[in-house]
N, C-alpha and C positions, 0 to 999 in steps of 0.2 A: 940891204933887202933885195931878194931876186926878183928875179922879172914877173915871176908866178905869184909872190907876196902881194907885189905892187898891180897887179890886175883884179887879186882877190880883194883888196881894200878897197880896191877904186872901184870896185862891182858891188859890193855891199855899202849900204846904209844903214846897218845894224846896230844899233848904239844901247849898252847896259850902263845902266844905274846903279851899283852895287851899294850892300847898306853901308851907309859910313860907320855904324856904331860897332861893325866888324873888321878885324884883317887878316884872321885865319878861317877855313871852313869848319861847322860847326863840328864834321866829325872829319878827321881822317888817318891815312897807317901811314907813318915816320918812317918805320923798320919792319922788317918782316927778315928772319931768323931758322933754316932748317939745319939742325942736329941730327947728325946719324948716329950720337950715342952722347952719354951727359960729357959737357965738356969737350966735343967733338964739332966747331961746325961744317956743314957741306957746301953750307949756301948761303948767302944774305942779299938781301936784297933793301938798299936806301930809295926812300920814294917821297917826294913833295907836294906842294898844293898845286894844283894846276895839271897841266897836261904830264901825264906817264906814260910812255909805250914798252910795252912788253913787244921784245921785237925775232922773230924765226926765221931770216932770211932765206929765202927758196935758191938755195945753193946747185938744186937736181940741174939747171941748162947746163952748167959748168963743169959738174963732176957726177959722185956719188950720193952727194949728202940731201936728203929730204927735208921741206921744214918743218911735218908736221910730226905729231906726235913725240915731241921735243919738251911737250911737259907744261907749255903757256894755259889749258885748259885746265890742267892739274893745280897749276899755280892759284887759278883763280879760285879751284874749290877751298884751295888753302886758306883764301884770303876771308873766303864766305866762313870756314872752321875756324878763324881764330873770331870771326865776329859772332860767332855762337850756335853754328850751322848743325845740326847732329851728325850729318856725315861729309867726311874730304873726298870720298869721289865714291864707284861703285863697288858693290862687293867685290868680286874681279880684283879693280884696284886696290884695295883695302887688304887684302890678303898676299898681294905681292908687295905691297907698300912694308907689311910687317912682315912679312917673310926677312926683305934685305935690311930693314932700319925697324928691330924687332925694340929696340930701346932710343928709337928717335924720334923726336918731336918737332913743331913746328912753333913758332912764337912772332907778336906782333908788338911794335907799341902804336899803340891806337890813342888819339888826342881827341877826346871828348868834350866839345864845348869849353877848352882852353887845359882840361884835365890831362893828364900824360896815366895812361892806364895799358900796365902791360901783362900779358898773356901769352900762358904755353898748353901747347895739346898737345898731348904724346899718339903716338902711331896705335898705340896696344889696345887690346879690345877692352879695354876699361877707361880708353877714356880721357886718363888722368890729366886734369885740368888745374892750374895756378892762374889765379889773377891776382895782382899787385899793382895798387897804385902808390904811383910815383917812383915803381920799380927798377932795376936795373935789367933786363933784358938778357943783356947777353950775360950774365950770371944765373938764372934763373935757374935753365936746366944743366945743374950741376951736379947729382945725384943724392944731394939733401934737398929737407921736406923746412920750409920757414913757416914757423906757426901762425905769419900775419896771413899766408897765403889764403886765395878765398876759390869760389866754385865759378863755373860761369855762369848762374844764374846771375851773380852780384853786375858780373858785366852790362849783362842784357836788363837789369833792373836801372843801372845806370845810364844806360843809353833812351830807356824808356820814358825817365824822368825826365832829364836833363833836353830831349831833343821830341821826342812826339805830342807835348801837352794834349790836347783832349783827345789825338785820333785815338787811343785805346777804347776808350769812351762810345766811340764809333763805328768801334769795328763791326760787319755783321755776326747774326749768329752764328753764320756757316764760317767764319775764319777765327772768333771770341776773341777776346778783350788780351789773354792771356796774350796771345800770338802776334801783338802788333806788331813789335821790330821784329820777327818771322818773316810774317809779310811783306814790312818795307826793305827788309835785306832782299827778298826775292827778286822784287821790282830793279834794286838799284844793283843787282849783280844776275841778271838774267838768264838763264843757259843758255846755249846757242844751239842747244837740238832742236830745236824750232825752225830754227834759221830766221830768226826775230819777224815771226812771220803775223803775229798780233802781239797788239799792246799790252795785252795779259795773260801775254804765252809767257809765264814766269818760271816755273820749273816744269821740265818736264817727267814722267813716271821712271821713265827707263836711265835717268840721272841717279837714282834713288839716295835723294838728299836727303831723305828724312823730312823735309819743310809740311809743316800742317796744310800751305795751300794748295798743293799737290792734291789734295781731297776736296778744293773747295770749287765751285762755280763761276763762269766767268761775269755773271752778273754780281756777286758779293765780292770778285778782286778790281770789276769798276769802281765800285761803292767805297772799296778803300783805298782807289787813287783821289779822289773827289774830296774822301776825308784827307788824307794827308797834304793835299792842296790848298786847303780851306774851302772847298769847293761843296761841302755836304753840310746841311743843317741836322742839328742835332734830333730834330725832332719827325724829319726822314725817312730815319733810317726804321722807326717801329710800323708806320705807314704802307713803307713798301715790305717789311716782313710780313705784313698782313695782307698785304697783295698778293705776294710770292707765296704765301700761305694758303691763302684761297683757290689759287691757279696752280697749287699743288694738290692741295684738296679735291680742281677737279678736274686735272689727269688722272687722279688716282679714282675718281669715279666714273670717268672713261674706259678708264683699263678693267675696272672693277664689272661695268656694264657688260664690256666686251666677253670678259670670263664670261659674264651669264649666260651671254647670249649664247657661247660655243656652246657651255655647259647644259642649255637648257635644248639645244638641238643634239646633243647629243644622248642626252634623255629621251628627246621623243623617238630618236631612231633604235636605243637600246628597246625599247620598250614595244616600236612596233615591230624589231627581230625577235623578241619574244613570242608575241600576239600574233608573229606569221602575217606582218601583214606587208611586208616588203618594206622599201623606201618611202615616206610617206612624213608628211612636213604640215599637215591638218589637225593640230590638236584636240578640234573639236572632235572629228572623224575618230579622231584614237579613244577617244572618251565614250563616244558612242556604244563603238565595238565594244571596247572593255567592260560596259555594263549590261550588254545584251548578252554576250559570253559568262559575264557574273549570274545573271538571271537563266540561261538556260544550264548552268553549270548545280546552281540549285537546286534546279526542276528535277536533273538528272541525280544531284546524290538523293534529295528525297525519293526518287523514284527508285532507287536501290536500296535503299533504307527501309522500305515498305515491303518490299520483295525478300530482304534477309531477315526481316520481322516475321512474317510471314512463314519462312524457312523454320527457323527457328523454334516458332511456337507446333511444328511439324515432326521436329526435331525432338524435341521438350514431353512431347505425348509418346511417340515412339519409344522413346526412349524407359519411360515410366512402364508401358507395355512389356518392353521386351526383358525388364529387370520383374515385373511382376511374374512372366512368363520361366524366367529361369529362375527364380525359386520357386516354383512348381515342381520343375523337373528336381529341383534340390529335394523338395519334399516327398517324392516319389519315390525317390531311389533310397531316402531312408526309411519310406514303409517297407520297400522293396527287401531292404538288408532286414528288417525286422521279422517277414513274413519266410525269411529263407532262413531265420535261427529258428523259428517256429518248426515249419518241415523238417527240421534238423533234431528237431528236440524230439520228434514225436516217432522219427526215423530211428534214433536210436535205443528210445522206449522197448522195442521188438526184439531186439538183440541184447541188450541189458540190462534187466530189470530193475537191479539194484539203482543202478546210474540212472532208468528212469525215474525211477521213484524218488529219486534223490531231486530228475530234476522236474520231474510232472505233481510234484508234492501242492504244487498251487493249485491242481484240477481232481479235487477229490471225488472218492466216487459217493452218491449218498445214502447206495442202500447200505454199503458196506464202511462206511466211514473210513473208505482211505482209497488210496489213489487210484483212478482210472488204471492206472498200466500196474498195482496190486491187485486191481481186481481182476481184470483179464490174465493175470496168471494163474489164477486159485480158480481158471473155468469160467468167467462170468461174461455170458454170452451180449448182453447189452453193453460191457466194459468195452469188446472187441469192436463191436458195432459202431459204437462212437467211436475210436478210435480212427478208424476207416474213415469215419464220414469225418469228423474232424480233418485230417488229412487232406482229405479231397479238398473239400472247401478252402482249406489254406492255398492250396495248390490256385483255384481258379482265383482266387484272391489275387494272389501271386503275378498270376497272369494278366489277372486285368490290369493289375498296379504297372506292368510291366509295357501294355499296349499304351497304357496311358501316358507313359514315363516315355514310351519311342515316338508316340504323337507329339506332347511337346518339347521334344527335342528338335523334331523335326518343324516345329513351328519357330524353335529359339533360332534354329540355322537359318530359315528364312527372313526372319526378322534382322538377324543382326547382319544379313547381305544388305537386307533394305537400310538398315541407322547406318552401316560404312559407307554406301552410296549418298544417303543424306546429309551422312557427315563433310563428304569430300564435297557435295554443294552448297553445304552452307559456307564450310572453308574459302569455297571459291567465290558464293557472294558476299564473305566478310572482304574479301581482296579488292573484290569491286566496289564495294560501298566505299573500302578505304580510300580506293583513288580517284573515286568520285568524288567523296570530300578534300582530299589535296586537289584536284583540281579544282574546288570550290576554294579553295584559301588560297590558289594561285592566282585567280582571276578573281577574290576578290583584294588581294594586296595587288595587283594591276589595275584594277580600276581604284583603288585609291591612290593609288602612284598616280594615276592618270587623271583622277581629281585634283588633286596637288600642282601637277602641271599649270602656272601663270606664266604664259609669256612673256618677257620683258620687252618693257617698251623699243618701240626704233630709235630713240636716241636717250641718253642718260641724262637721267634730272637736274637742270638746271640751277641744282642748291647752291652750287658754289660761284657763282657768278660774281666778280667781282665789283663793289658796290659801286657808284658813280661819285660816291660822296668823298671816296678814297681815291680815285683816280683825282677829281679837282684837288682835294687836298697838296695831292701829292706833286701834280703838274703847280700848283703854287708855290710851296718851294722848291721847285725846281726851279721857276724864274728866279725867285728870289737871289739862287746861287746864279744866274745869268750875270751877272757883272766877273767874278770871278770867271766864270769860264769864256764868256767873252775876251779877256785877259790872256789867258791861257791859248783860245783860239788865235788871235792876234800873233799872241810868240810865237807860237806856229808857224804862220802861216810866214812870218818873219824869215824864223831861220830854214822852211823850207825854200825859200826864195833864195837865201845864202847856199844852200847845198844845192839847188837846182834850180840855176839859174833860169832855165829854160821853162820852169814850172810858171803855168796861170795864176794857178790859188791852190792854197792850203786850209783847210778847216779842220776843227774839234767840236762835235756835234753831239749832244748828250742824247740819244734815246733811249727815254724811259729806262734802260735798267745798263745798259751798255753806250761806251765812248766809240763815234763813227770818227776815224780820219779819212780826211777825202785829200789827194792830191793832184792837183790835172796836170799831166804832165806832156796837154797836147796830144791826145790822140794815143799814146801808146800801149793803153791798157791796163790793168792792175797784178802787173808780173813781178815775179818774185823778188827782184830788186826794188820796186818801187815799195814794195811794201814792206820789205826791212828799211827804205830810205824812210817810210815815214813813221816809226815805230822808234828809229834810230833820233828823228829828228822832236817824236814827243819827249821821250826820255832827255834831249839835251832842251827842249821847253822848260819843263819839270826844275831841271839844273840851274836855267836861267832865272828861274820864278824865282828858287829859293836862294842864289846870291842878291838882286834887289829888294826883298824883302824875307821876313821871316816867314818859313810854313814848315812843317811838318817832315817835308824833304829832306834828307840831310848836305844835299850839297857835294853829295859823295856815291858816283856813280864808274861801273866797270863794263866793258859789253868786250865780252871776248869773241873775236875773228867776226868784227860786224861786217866783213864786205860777201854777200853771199849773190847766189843769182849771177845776173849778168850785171851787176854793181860796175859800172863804170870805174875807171882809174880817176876818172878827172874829178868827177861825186867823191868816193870816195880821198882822194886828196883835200876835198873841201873839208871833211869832217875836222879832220885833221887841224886845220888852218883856221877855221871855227873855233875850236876850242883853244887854240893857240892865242887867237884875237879877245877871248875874257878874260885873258892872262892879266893881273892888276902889273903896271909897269915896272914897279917895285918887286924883285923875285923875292918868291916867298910869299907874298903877301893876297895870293891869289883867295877868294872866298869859296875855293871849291877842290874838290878832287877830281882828278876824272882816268881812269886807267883803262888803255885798250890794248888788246891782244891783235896781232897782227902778223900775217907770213908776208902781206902785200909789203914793199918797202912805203916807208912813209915819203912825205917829201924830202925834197935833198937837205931843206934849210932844217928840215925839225930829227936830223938825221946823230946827230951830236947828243953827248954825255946828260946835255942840260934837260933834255927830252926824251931821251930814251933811257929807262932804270936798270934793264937789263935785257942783252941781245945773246939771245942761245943760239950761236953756229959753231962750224968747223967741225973738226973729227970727233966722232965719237968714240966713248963714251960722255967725254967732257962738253960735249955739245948737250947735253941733256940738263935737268932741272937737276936733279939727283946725283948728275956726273956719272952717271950707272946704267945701264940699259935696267930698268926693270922688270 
């Protein structure tokens, strides 16, 4: 043992209890298998219970070679894919993935509760999924199809059954029952886009793994570390949805308020740009106006109403005048035509006797029993007489008919200057009456807008307040679960005293809907290593809980490239050395998995075959996962 072994044992007091009724971890991968075509493989990778390092050495001091991007984060989405993950890494990734390995897949044998259950994912955008238990593995992806082969839902139903007992039961509604090993894969295989910076920074968006909690809340992914711990009482969890329900209910009537209230100010301003009356925030004042403007807007179309009534009945008599006036003149001008076929008739009585007689046969004479103009040709001095005077008389007939017929002519022409004049102002007080009345239906649809106007109150109704009788409820069993998470605080605070030495205290503090870790590490603040050290150090809590006794955990945890920040070499070597010390002394026999990704070198002692499952250096391409630049 080196010198660095024998300082960290002798500095720790750490001491597990692991269950005796166990000697393998409940879940973990044997083997793990990449194919670049059936029959072809690239890669394998053998892996045990206990400590695995996946290892990149930082070769750049030396030469050319980089550790990163060498394919250790790649590895681990693989690891999350064959556990039932919907995606092995980003779009990006996915599509160079099948570009070069368009018929290759990946494969694991996974030991479930002492089950040997194995599993293949192909690269292709379908998918194509085998599970076999009791399988052979490396025969699997051979480019025949075995009819016992099954989906991977059968996997994740298996792992459901056999290792989470009630947390499904538990889960909230924001992550559902369906999604439990979802969510415990997230936890126990974490991304590192984070930079493990909270305890249920579990996937990140821009990972895009597909995971349902990706969509859920960081108060319903406490809720399912507590259940998976045994840490949540079953009766909880509907408690605090009704809390979370309430204080949803009244944000959302906050927010709801707050529209009003923009909404209703900016009503009153639309309304007083309307009304002319500038900027103005007095609803009373706008109400005012708008009904004194309604009422003098009344005053005024009645008042134009009266005046085109008025007009009109002006209009209506004239009118009846000036049509009685021109059939007058109508009448005139056909005595007129009558009295000048008369003159006509009697004019050519003198010149043609026959023709008159033919046409004066209606004016007989009566000494002579025949016509006026027969008998003034046979001599008959009273025939001629009349005649004459007949004539005349026609004529001043004629004339008068004629004076009378240019009188009212001349009264038609005045008349009908006066009804086009009268016409063109009635026209013009129908226009006005019209917009008299629109501006009476403007101002009065403004003052009813402006009737309508209730301001809303200064602050939003208090409906939703959460009851008190749910918060006691709820703070009850939360003691209740105090013994467990006292428990859990404890291991904490344990192994944060193992990874930092130099630390006061470690706690795990439940509030209300979220897990506080607190680490004092003397003074230096809560910087970004201290707070992957203690997220690093809940998650191997977790680990430890569920080797000495049974929970929900499965004992089988991954955290790729945990040293981030200003992570210490000497902390981090402790992780290391940690997980090395619940090694059961018997290999193999260890009750847990624990696999980390790593560029940092680990210690010298844990540097060897037995701890390290696979170390990607040297020239590339061979220095890659793939063996391929992809």
């Amino acid at each position: 043992m080196s010198e660095d072994q024998l300082e960290f044992f002798e500095q720790s007091e750490f001491t597990v209890n692991p269950d005796p009724n166990r000697d393998k971890p409940r879940l973990w991968i044997e083997h793990l298998i990449i194919w670049e075509k059936p029959n072809e493989v690239k890669r394998e990778v053998l892996l045990r219970p206990g400590l695995n390092i996946i290892w990149t050495p930082d070769e750049s001091a030396g030469g050319e070679f980089f550790p990163h991007d060498r394919g250790k984060t790649l590895l681990c989405r693989l690891i999350r894919y064959c556990l039932g993950e919907k995606n092995y890494g980003t779009k990006e990734q996915e599509d160079l993935l099948r570009h070069k390995f368009s018929a290759g897949a990946v494969g694991a044998n996974i030991i479930i509760d002492g089950t040997s259950w194995s599993v293949v994912r192909a690269f292709n955008p379908a998918r194509t999924t085998f599970v076999l238990q009791n399988g052979d593995l490396k025969t699997m992806w051979n480019g025949t199809i075995d009819p016992n082969y099954q989906g991977v839902e059968v996997l994740i139903a298996e792992i459901t059954t056999k290792l989470l007992g009630d947390t499904p039961k538990l889960m909230p509604p924001g992550l559902g029952n369906e999604n439990a090993w979802a969510t415990v894969l997230s936890w126990v295989t974490r991304d590192n886009d984070d930079d493990f910076r909270e305890v249920t920074s579990w996937r990140h968006s821009e990972s895009q793994s597909g995971s349902p909690v990706v969509r859920s809340s960081a108060a319903d992914r406490t809720l399912a570390i507590r259940a998976i711990l045994g840490a949540l009482n079953a009766e909880e969890v509907p408690i605090y949805q009704g809390i979370k329900g309430l204080e949803t209910k009244r944000e959302a009537d906050n927010n709801t308020h707050a529209f009003d209230k923009r909404f209703f100010a900016r009503r009153v301003q639309e309304l007083a740009r309307e009304m002319e009356m500038g900027d103005i925030s007095d609803v009373e004042e706008l109400k005012r106006k708008a009904r004194a403007c309604r009422r003098k807007a009344l005053s005024a179309r009645n008042a134009a109403g009266d005046v085109l009534v008025a007009a009109r009945e002006r209009f209506s008599t004239l009118e009846s005048l000036l049509i009685e006036k021109q059939t007058l003149v109508s009448v005139k001008a056909i005595l007129i035509k009558e009295k000048n076929s008369r003159l006509k008739s009697i004019t050519l009585s003198k010149t043609d006797s026959t023709e008159s007689s033919r046409i004066n046969d209606n004016f007989p004479c009566t000494a002579w029993n025949i016509s006026v103009a027969a008998a003034a040709e046979r001599g008959c001095q009273l025939a001629k007489v009349h005649t004459s005077f007949e004539m005349a008389g026609e004529e001043a007939e004629l004339k008068r008919l004629e004076n009378e017929k240019s009188e009212a002519e001349e009264e038609v022409k005045s008349l009908q200057q006066t009804f086009e004049s009268l016409k063109r102002e009635v026209g013009k007080l129908e226009r006005e009456a019209a917009k008299k009345a629109d501006e009476l239906r403007r101002w009065g649809d403004l003052k009813d807008r402006a009737d309508n106007l209730d301001a809303p109150s200064d602050e939003a109704e208090d409906s939703a307040a959460t009851p008190d009788v749910l918060k006691w409820q709820l703070s009850k069993f939360q003691k209740q679960a105090a013994g467990n998470l006292k428990t859990l605080s404890d291991r904490f605070h344990d192994i944060c005293m193992v990874l930092a030495p130099n630390a006061y205290n470690g706690t795990v503090k439940l509030e209300t809907d979220r897990l506080e870790l607190s680490l004092n590490t003397g003074g230096k603040g809560n910087t970004k290593a201290t707070k992957a050290l203690k997220v690093i150090a809940f998650d191997l809590t977790a680990m430890v809980m569920s080797i000495q006794r049974p929970t929900c955990f499965p004992g089988f945890l991954v955290h790729d490239a945990p040293r981030v920040g200003e992570l210490c070499s000497n902390h981090y070597n402790k992780i290391f050395r940690f997980v090395r010390m619940l090694e059961s002394p018997k290999k193999n026999d260890s009750l847990f998995q624990y696999i980390i990704c790593t560029t940092t070198d680990p210690p010298k002692e844990l540097q060897g075959s037995d701890y390290v499952c696979l170390k990607m250096f040297g020239p590339l391409p061979h220095g890659y996962l793939f063996k391929t630049d992809l």
